[in-house]
C-alpha positions, 0 to 999 in steps of 0.5 A: 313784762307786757308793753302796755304802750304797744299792746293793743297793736300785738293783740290783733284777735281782739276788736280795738275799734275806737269806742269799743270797750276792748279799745277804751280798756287799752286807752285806760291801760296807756294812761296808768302806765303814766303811774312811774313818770317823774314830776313836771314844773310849772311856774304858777301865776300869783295874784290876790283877791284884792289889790297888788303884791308888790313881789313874791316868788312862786313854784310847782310840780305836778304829776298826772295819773289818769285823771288825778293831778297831784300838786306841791305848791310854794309861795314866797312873799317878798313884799306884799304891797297893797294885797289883801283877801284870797291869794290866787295861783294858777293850775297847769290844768283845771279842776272838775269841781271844787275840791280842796287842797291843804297846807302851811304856812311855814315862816310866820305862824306855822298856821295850816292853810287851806285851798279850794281848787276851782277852775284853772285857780287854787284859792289860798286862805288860813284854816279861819279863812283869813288871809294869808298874804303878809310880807315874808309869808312862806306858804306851802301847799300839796294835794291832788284833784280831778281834771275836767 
């Protein structure tokens, strides 16, 4: 098996020169090796559209190849206070675009969420864009997006 990390120093009859495509190709090749890395947590930032959630939990793991960020989010509301509207988590790293993420919610209603992953922010809200932030809610998302 080939040591893609080291590759592009043992082949030395090839131009590696930074901005070559010989060089580019290698700097691809380092990135998809990163396929097998394990998952990385990151604890999100959770606040509402408007208002204030009085106390809840929140966890996630991310996993980068190339460019894709894959996510596993989870939400716990413990009280939710004065909130209301979108719930807003923060990302370990900003998205290009606006793309979607799906989910559950799993203590409730078992309603299916859905998430726009904008920025450095996922907004969460139900399938009939109500919101999904209730004392004891239990909302669980995954999906993946690009990176900017």
């Amino acid at each position: 098996m080939v040591d893609i990390v080291n590759l592009d120093s043992t082949v030395r009859h090839i131009n590696t020169q930074p901005g070559t495509p010989t060089k580019d190709f290698f700097n691809w090749l380092k990135k998809i090796s990163d396929v097998g890395a394990a998952w990385v947590c990151y604890t999100p930032t959770v606040t509402a559209q408007s208002g204030t959630i009085a106390a809840a939990t929140a966890s996630m793991r991310f996993r980068e190849i190339g460019r894709t960020v894959m996510i596993q989010v989870q939400v716990n509301i413990t009280n939710s206070g004065t909130a209301t509207g979108v719930l807003l988590v923060t990302l370990p790293k900003a998205a290009l675009g606006m793309q979607m993420i799906m989910g559950r919610e799993n203590a409730i209603n078992g309603g299916a969420l859905s998430g726009i992953v904008s920025g450095s922010t996922l907004q969460v809200f139900y399938y009939n864009n109500a919101s999904p932030i209730a004392t004891g809610a239990q909302l669980n998302l995954g999906g993946s997006y690009e990176e900017a």
